[in-house]
C-alpha positions in Angstrom: 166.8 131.7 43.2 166.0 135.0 41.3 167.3 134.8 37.7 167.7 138.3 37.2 168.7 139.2 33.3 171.8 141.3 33.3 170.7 144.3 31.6 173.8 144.3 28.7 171.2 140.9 27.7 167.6 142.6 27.6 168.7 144.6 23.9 170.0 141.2 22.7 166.9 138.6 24.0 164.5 140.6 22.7 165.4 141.9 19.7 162.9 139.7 18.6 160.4 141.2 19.9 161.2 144.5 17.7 161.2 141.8 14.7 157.7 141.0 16.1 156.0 144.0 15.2 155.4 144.1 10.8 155.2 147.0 9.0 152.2 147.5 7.8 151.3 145.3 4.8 154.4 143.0 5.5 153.5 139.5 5.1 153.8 137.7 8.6 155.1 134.6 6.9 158.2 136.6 5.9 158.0 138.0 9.3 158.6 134.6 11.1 161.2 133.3 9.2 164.8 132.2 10.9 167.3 135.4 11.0 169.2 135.4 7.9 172.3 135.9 10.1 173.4 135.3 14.5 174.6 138.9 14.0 173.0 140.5 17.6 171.3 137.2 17.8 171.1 136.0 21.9 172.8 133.0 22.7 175.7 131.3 21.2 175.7 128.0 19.4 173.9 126.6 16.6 171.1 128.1 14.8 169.6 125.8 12.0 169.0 127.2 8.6 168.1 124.0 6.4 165.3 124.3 3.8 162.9 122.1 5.7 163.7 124.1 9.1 163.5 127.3 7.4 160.0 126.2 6.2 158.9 124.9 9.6 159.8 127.0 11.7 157.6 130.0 9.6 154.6 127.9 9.1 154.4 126.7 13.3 155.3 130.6 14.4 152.6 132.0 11.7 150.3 129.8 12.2 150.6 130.8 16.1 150.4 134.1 16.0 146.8 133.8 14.8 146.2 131.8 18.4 147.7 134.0 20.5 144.5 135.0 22.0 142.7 131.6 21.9 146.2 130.4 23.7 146.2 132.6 26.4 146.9 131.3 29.8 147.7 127.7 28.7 150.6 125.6 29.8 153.1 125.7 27.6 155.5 122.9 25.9 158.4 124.5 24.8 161.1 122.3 22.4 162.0 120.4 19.2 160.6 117.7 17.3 160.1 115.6 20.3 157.6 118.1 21.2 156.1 118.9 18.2 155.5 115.4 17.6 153.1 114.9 20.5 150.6 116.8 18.4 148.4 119.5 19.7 146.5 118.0 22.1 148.9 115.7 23.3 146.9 112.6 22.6 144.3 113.5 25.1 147.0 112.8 28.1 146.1 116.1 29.7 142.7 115.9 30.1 141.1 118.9 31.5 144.3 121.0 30.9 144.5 124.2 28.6 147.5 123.1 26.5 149.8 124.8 23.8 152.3 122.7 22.2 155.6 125.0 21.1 157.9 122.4 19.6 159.7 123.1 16.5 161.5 119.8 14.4 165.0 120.7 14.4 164.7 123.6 17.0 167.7 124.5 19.5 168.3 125.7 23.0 169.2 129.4 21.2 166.7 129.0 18.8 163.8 128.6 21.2 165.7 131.6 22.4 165.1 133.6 19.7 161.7 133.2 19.1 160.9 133.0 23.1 158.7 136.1 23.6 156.4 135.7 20.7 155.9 132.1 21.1 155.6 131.8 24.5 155.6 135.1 26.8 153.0 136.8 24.8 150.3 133.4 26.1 151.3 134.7 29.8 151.3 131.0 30.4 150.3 129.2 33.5 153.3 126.8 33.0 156.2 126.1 30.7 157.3 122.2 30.4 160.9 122.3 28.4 162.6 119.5 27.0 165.4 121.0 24.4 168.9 120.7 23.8 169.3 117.3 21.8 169.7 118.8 18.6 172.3 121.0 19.8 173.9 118.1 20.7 174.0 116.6 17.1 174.9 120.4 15.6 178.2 120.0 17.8 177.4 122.2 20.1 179.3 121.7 23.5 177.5 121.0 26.3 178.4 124.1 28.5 176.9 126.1 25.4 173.8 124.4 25.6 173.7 125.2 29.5 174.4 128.6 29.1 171.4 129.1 26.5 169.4 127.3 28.9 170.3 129.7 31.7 169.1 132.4 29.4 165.8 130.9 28.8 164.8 130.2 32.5 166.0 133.8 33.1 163.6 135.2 30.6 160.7 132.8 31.9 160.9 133.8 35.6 161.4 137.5 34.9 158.3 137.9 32.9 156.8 135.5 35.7 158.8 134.9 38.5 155.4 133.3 40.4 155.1 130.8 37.2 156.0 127.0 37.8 158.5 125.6 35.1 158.8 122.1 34.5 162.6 121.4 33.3 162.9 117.5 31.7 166.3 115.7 31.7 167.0 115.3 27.9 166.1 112.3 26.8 168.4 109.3 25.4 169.4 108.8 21.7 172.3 107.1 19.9 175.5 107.1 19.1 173.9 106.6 15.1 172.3 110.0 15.8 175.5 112.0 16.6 173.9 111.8 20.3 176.2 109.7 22.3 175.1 108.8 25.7 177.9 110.1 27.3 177.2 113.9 25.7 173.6 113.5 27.0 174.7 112.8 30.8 176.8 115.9 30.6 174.7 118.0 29.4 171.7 116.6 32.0 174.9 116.9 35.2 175.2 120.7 34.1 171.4 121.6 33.9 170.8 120.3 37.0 173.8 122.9 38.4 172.1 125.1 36.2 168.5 125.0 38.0 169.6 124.0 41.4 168.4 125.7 44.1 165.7 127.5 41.8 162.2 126.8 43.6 160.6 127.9 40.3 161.7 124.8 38.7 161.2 121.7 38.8 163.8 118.8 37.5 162.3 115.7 36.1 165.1 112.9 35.7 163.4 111.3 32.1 166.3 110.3 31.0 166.6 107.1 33.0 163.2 106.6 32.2 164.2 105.4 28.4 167.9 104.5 28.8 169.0 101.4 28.1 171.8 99.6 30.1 174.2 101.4 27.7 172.5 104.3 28.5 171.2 104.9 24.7 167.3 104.6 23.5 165.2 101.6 23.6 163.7 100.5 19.8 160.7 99.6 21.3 159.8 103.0 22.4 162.1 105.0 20.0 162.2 103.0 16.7 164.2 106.1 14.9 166.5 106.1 18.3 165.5 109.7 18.5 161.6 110.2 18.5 159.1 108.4 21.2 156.6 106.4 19.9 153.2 106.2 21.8 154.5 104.2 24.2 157.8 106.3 24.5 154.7 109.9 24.5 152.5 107.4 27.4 156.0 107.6 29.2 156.7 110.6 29.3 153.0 112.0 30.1 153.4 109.1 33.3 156.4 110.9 34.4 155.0 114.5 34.1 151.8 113.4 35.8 152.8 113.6 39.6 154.4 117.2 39.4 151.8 118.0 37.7 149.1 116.9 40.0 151.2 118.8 42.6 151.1 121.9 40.6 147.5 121.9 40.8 147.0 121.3 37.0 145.8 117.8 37.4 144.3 115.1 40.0 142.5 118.1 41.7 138.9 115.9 42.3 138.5 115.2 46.2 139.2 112.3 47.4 136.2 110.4 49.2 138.8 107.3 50.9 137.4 106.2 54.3 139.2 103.5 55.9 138.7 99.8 55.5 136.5 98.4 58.8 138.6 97.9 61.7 141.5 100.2 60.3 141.4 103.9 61.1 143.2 106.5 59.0 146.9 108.1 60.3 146.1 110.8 57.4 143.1 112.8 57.0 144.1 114.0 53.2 143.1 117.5 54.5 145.9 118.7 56.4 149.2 117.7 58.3 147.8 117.0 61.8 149.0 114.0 63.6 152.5 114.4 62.0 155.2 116.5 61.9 159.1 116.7 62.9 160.2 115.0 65.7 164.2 115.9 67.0 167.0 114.2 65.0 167.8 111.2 66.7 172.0 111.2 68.4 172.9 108.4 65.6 171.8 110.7 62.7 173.4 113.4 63.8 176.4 112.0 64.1 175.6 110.2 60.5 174.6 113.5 59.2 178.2 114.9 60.4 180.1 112.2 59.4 178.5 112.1 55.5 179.2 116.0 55.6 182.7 116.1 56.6 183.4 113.5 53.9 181.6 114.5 50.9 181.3 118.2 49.9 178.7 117.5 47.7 176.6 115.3 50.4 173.0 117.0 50.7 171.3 118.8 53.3 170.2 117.2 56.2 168.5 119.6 58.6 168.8 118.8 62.2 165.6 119.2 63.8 166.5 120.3 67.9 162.6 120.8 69.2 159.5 118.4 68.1 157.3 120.6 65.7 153.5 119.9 65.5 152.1 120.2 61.9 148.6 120.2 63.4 145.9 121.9 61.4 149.0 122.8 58.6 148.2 122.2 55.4 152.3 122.1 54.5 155.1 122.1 56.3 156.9 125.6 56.7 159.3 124.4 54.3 157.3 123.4 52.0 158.8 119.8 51.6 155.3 118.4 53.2 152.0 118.9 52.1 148.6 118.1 52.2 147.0 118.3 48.5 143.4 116.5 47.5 143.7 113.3 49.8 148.1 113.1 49.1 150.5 113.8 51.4 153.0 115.0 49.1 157.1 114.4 49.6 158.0 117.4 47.1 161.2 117.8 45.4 163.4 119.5 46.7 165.6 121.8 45.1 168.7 121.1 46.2 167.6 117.8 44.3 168.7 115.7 47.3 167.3 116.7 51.1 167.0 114.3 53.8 163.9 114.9 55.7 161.9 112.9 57.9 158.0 113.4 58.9 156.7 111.6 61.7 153.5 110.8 63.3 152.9 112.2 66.6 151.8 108.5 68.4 153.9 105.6 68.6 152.8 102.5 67.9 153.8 99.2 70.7 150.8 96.7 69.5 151.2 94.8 66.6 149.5 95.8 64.0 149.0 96.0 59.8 149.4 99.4 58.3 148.4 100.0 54.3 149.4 103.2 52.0 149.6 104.0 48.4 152.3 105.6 47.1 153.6 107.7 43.8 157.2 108.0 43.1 158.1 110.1 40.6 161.1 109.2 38.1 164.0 107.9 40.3 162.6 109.4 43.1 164.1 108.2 46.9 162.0 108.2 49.6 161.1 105.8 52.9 158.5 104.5 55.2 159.4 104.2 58.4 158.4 101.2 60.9 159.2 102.3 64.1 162.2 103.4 63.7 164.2 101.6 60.8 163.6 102.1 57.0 161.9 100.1 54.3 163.1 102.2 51.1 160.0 103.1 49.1 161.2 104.6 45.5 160.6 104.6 42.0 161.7 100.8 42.8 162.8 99.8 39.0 165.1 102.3 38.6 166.0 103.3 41.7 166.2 99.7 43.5 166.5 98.0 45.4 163.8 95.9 44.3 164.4 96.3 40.8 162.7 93.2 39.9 159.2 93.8 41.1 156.5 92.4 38.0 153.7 94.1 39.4 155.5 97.6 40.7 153.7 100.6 38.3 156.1 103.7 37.6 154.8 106.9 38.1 151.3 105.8 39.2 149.8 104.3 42.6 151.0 101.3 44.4 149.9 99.7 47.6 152.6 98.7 50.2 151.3 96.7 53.2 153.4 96.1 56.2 152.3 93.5 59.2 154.3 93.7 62.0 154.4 90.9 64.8 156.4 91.1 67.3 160.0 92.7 66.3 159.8 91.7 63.1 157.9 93.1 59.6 156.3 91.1 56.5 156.8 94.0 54.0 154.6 93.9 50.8 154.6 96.2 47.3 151.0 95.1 45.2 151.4 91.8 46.8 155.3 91.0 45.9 157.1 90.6 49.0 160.0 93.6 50.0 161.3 92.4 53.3 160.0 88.7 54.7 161.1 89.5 58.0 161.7 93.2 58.5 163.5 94.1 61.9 161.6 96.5 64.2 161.8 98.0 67.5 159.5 97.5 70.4 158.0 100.5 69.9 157.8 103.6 67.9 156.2 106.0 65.0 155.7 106.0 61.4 157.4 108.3 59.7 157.8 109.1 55.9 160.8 110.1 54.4 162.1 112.6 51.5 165.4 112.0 50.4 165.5 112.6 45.7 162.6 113.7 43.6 159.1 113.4 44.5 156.7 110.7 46.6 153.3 111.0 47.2 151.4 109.2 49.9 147.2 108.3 50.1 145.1 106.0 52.2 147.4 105.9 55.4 145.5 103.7 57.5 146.2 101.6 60.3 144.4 98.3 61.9 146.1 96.8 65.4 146.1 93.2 66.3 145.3 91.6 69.0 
């Protein structure tokens, strides 16, 4: 989707950037202090103007203007207090990375806004990461407000980059204590996901069920204010970054040297697609695809593939939804936020035999690994079931799943906790891997038969 900025906007969003330049001998301090007034101010909603804000917000933008060469090129963390507290090298999560933290304590969706060229264009980053919009919350600012100012943002971004990958996070929980009901929060998250979908600039991480509660508020333990993380709430949130990331190319770019245990032999190179790729929609999903369609306008796409296509020698699929990245074969997220997509290996598989993978399932992410024919689910399992009470299941990092299958029937294992006991299985058939919500990756496909 091309955000193009109505031109009626451009005089408005950047009036900051005339503010940018000081006259000679005018004290840059001064310079980068809030707007006395929202007169010709872009955006609409609250703009904070508390002493302690007043002060922050000109020390951080000052004191950034004097990095703005030693910044360049960096990817960018753009929002409030939850940002800022991080600190400015993120407590070494992002090893490797060329970071710029651009959080503000206090800071809003239209004050980010404001100050958006200076503090963020002028680093032509590599990246932006945005998490805003909580304070707007508590300021009484109504949730289609906050949207709107977020429209405005990713606008800006992708027309002073439209190649540049943005990285949009689901705003996290609070409490009802903090003027930050749950229920404000899930609205606001429901209308920036309308906001961003379809966008293939942008990627939508769902934190926010990565901290609720069963009330859907903040956990003590990792937010003791019920509004900033502590480490473990920061260790969290790096986890949850860390697979888009790594499929942006910003991290987890080392080879990978995995050669297949003795008697197995690998179904996935890590270089490239071959031995996989779309085989025709079966009659029964086709008809399933129809029937969920006719029923539900709001059902997601479900392409029907008519003709086998060979991914041979591909490093992606055409569509971008598969690819073949450092040793992963990477289920990416799909815009739409929900597609239902199905790769399968060319061969087909009638012996019995024990096949072992690693996956990484991104927050809530929906995927499946297919035996034959029928699906095991394999998902961010504790929040997005069904085996929601797996003790040695790690979010957002690798997990082995083994299957044995005898016969018709499968003995399905996650790090040695049992899925399925007796999994049923056709005769025959391939393995295929599914992409259904958010984003899976897959490593160390191998496959031993028995006799």
């Amino acid at each position: 989707m091309n955000r193009r900025i109505p031109l009626w906007l451009i005089p408005l969003l950047f009036i900051s950037v005339t503010l940018a330049q000081p006259a000679r001998g005018e004290d840059t301090d001064a310079h980068f202090q809030v707007p006395a007034t929202d007169d010709g101010l872009p955006g609409a909603g609250p703009i904070r103007r508390h002493d302690w804000f007043l002060k922050t917000w000109a020390e951080r933008r000052s004191a950034w203007a004097k990095r703005v060469q030693q910044d360049q090129n960096a990817l960018v963390f753009l929002g409030d207090s939850i940002t800022q507290g991080w600190g400015d090298n993120f407590d070494g999560a992002f090893p490797g990375v060329k970071v710029a933290n651009r959080g503000i304590n206090g800071d809003t969706t239209r004050g980010v806004l404001i100050r958006l060229r200076e503090d963020v264009l002028l680093l032509h980053p590599v990246g932006v990461v945005i998490l805003i919009g909580t304070n707007d919350i508590e300021d009484g600012a109504d949730p289609e407000t906050i949207a709107a100012n977020l429209r405005l943002i990713l606008a800006a971004l992708e027309e002073n980059d439209p190649k540049m990958p943005i990285i949009l996070c689901q705003v996290f929980p609070s409490s009802p204590v903090k003027s930050r009901p749950s229920h404000e929060i899930k609205q606001l998250n429901k209308l920036y996901a309308k906001v961003v979908k379809g966008d293939t600039h942008v990627t939508f991480i769902e934190t926010w069920p990565v901290f609720a509660d069963a009330a859907g508020d903040a956990r003590i333990e990792e937010f003791p204010d019920l509004l900033h993380p502590n480490k473990i709430g920061y260790a969290k949130w790096a986890a949850a970054l860390h697979p888009i990331l790594a499929t942006l190319g910003f991290v987890d770019n080392e080879p990978d040297n995995f050669t297949p245990e003795p008697g197995f032999e690998s179904l996935f190179d890590g270089h490239d697609l071959t031995g996989w790729g779309y085989r025709p929609t079966s009659p029964e999903d086709i008809k399933s695809a129809k029937h969920w369609h006719d029923s539900d306008t709001n059902a997601p796409p479900w392409p029907i593939v008519e003709t086998a296509v060979n991914f041979d020698g591909q490093i992606s699929s055409p569509d971008g939804r598969y690819v073949a990245k450092n040793g992963r074969l990477i289920v990416t997220t799909p815009c739409e936020f929900r597609k239902i997509q199905k790769l399968s290996t060319k061969r087909e598989f009638p012996k019995d035999f024990i096949l072992k993978l690693e996956f990484r399932a991104a927050p809530d992410a929906d995927s499946g690994v297919f035996i034959r024919d029928p699906q095991l689910q394999c998902r961010d399992y504790l929040i997005a079931g069904p085996y929601k009470e797996l003790k040695r299941y790690k979010p957002q990092d690798w997990n082995e799943m083994v299957i044995t299958v005898k016969g018709q029937e499968a003995l399905c294992t996650c790090n040695g906790e049992v899925l399925e006991a007796a999994f049923k299985v056709p005769a025959t058939g391939p393995i295929g891997l599914e992409g259904d919500r958010g984003q899976m990756e897959y490593r160390h496909i191998e496959m031993r038969e028995l006799p």
